[in-house]
C-alpha positions in Angstrom: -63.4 -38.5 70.0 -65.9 -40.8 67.8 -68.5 -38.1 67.8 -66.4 -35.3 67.2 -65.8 -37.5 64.0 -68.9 -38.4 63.1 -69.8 -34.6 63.3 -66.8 -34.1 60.5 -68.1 -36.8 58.7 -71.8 -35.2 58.9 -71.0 -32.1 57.9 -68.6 -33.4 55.1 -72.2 -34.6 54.0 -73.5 -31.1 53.9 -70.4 -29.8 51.3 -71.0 -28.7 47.9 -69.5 -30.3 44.8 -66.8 -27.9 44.7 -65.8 -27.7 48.3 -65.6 -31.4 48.1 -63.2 -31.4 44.8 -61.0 -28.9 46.5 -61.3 -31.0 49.7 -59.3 -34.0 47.6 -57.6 -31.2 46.2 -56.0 -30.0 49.1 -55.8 -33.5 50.9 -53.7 -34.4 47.4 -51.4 -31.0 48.0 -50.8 -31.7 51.3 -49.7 -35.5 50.5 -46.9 -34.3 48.1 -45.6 -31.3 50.7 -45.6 -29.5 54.1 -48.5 -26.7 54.1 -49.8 -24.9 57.0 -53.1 -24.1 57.8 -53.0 -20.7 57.2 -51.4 -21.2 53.5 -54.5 -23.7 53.1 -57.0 -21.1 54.3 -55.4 -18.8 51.7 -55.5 -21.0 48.5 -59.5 -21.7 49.6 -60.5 -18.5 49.9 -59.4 -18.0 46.7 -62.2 -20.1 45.4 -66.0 -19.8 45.9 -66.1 -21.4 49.1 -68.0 -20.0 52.2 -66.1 -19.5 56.0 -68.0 -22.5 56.6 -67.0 -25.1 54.0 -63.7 -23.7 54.8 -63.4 -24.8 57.9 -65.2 -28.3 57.5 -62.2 -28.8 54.7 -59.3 -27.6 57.5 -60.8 -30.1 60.3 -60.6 -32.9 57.7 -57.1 -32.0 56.5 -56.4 -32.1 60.4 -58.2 -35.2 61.6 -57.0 -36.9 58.5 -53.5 -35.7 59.4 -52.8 -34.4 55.9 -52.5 -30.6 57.6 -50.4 -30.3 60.7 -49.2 -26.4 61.9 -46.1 -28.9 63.6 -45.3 -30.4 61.8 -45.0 -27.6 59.0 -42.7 -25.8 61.7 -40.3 -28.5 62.6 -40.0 -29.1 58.5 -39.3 -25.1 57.9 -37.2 -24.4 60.6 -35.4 -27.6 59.3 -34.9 -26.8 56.1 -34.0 -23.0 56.4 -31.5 -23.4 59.3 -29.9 -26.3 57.2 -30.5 -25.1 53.8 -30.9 -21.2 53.9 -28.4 -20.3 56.0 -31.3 -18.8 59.0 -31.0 -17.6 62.1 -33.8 -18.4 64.9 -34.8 -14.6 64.9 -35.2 -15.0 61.0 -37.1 -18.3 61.3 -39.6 -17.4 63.8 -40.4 -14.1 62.2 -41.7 -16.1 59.9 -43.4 -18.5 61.3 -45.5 -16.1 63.4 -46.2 -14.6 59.8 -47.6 -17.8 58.9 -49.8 -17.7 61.8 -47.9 -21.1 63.7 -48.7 -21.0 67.5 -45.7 -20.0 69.4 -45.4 -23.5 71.4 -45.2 -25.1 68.1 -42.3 -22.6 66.5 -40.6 -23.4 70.2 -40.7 -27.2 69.5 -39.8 -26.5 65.7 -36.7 -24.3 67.0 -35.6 -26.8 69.4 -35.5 -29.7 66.3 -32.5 -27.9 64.5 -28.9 -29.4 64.8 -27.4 -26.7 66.7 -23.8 -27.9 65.7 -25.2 -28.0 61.5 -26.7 -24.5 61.9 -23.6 -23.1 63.2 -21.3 -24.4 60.8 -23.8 -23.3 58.2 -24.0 -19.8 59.4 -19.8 -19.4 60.1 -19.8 -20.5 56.2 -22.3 -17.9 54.9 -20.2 -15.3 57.4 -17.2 -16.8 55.4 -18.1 -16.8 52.1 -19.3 -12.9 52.7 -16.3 -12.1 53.8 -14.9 -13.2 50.7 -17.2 -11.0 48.7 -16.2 -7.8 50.6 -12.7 -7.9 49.5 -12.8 -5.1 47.9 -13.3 -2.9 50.7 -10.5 -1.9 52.3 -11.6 -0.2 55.8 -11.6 -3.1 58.2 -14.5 -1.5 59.9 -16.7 -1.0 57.1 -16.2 -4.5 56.2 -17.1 -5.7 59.5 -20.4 -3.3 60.2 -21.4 -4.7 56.5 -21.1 -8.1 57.7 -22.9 -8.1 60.9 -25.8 -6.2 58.9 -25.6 -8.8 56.8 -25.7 -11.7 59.5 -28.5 -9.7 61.1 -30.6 -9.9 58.1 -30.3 -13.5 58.4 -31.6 -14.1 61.7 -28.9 -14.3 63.4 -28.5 -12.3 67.3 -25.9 -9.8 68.1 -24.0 -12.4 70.4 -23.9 -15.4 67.6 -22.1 -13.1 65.1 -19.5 -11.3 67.2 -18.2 -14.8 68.5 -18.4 -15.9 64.6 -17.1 -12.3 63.4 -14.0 -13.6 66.1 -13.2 -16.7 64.9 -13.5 -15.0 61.0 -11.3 -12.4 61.8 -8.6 -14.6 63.5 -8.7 -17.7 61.2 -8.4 -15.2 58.0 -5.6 -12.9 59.8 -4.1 -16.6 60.1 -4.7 -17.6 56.1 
C-alpha cells in the first residue's frame, strides 16, 4: 500500500504546471460535491492534458478520497428516488451511463428507503392523475399514466399495484 503511494506521489512529481492546477482544481470540485470518475475524466479532457496526466490526477482524487464511483452512486440514487420521483430502472440506466460498476449501482440501489420511494412515486402517480382530468376515457387515462410511470423508472408490477390503489382511493374521494 506505501509504495503504491509513493508511486502516486512520484509521478505527481513528474506533472506539469497545469495538470497540477487542475489537480487542486478538481480535488477543490470534488470537496464541495459528489462527481464520478467518469464526469472527472470528462471536464480534464477538456483541457490540454495527456491520458497520462489524466490518470495520475484520477488515482490522487481516489487515494485522497475526494473521487469515489460509490459513493457518487449511493448519493444519486439517494437523491433521485427521494427527490425526482425515480424508479430503479430509471436510476441504473443512468448510472451505467456514467460508467459506475454494476456492484456499486447494486449497493447504491439497495441504500434507498423503500417505504420513501414508494410514497414518493404513489404521489407523482397521484398528482398525474390529477393532470389528466380532462380526459374522459378511463382507459386512455390509465395507458397515459403507466407510460408515464414507465418513463420514470418504474416496472410494470410497481405501477399496476399503485395504478390499484389510485384507482380505488379516487373512485372513493
Amino acid at each position: 500500500m506505501e509504495e503504491a503511494s509513493e508511486d502516486i506521489q512520484n509521478r505527481i512529481s513528474e506533472l506539469s504546471d497545469v495538470a497540477r492546477k487542475q489537480l487542486s482544481r478538481m480535488a477543490a470540485l470534488c470537496s464541495r460535491k459528489e462527481y464520478c470518475s467518469s464526469d472527472i475524466k470528462n471536464k480534464l479532457s477538456k483541457k490540454d492534458l495527456s491520458s497520462d496526466e489524466i490518470e495520475i490526477i484520477l488515482q490522487k482524487l481516489y487515494k485522497d478520497k475526494y473521487l469515489s464511483d460509490k459513493r457518487y452512486a449511493a448519493a444519486f440514487a439517494r437523491e433521485k428516488s427521494a427527490l425526482s420521483g425515480w424508479g430503479r430502472n430509471k436510476i441504473t440506466f443512468a448510472l451505467r451511463g456514467k460508467k459506475i460498476d454494476s456492484a456499486d449501482i447494486e449497493n447504491a440501489l439497495s441504500e434507498i428507503d423503500e417505504k420513501k420511494a414508494e410514497e414518493k412515486f404513489y404521489n407523482v402517480l397521484k398528482r398525474k392523475w390529477k393532470q389528466l382530468e380532462k380526459e374522459e376515457d378511463i382507459q386512455k387515462k390509465t395507458v397515459k399514466l403507466i407510460k408515464f410511470a414507465m418513463s420514470r423508472g418504474y416496472a410494470y408490477d410497481e405501477i399496476s399495484d399503485a395504478m390499484k390503489i389510485l384507482i380505488k382511493n379516487e373512485s372513493i374521494e
